[in-house]
C-alpha positions as CSV (number, residue, x, y, z in Angstrom):
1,X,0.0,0.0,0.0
2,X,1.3,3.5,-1.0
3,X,1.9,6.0,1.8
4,X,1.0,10.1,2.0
5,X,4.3,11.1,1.3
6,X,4.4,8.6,-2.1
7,X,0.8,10.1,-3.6
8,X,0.7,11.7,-6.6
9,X,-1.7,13.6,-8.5
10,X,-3.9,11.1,-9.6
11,X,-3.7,8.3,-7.0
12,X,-7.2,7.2,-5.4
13,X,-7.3,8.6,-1.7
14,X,-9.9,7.8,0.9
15,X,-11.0,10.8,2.1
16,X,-13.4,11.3,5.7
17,X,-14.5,15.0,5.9
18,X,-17.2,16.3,8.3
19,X,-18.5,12.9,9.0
20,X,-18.5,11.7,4.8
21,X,-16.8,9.2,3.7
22,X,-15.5,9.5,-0.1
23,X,-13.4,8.2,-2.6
24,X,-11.6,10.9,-4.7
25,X,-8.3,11.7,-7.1
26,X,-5.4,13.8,-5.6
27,X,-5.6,17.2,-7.8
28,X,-2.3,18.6,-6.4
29,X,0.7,17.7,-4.4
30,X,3.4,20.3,-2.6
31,X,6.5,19.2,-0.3
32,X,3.7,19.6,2.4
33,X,0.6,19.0,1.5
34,X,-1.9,17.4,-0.5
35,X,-5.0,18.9,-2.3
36,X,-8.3,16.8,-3.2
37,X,-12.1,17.5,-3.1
38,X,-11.1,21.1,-2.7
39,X,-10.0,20.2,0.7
40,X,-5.6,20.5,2.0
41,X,-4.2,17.9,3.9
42,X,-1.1,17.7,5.7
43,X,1.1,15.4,4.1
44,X,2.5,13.9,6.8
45,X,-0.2,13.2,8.8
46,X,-3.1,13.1,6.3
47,X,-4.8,15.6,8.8
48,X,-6.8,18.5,7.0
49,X,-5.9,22.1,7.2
50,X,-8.0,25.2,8.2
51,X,-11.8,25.1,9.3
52,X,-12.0,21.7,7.4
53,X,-12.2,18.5,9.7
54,X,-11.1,15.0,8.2
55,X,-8.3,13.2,7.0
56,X,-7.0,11.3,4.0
57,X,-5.0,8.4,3.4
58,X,-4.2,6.0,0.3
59,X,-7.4,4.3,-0.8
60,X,-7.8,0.4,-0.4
61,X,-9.1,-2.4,-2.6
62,X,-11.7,-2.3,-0.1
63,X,-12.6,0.9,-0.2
64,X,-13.0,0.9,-3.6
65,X,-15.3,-1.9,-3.1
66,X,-17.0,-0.5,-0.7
67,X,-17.6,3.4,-2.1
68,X,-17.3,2.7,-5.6
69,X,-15.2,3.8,-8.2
């Protein structure tokens, strides 16, 4: 399984926000953080930034399953 620092723009992350649950595509990566569904994350921790409450990590062949494509 990848980790947060090895994402690219692209990769599938799973994403929980505000009590959601999603399945989305990394739209931007900096040396420290990582942008997708409009929402930055930390990319070491995978913790978001700002008024935003959630986190992010590398999505799994369950996930996938589960959420959908």
């Amino acid at each position: 399984m990848k980790e947060l620092e090895d994402l690219k723009v692209g990769d599938k992350v799973f994403i929980r926000a505000n009590e959601h649950e999603k399945l989305c595509t990394v739209e931007r990566v900096t040396k420290i953080y990582i942008y997708a569904n409009g929402i930055r994350f930390h990319r070491i921790s995978g913790w978001a930034t700002g008024s935003n409450i959630g986190f992010i990590r590398p999505a799994t062949d369950k996930d996938i399953i589960r959420l959908g494509n």
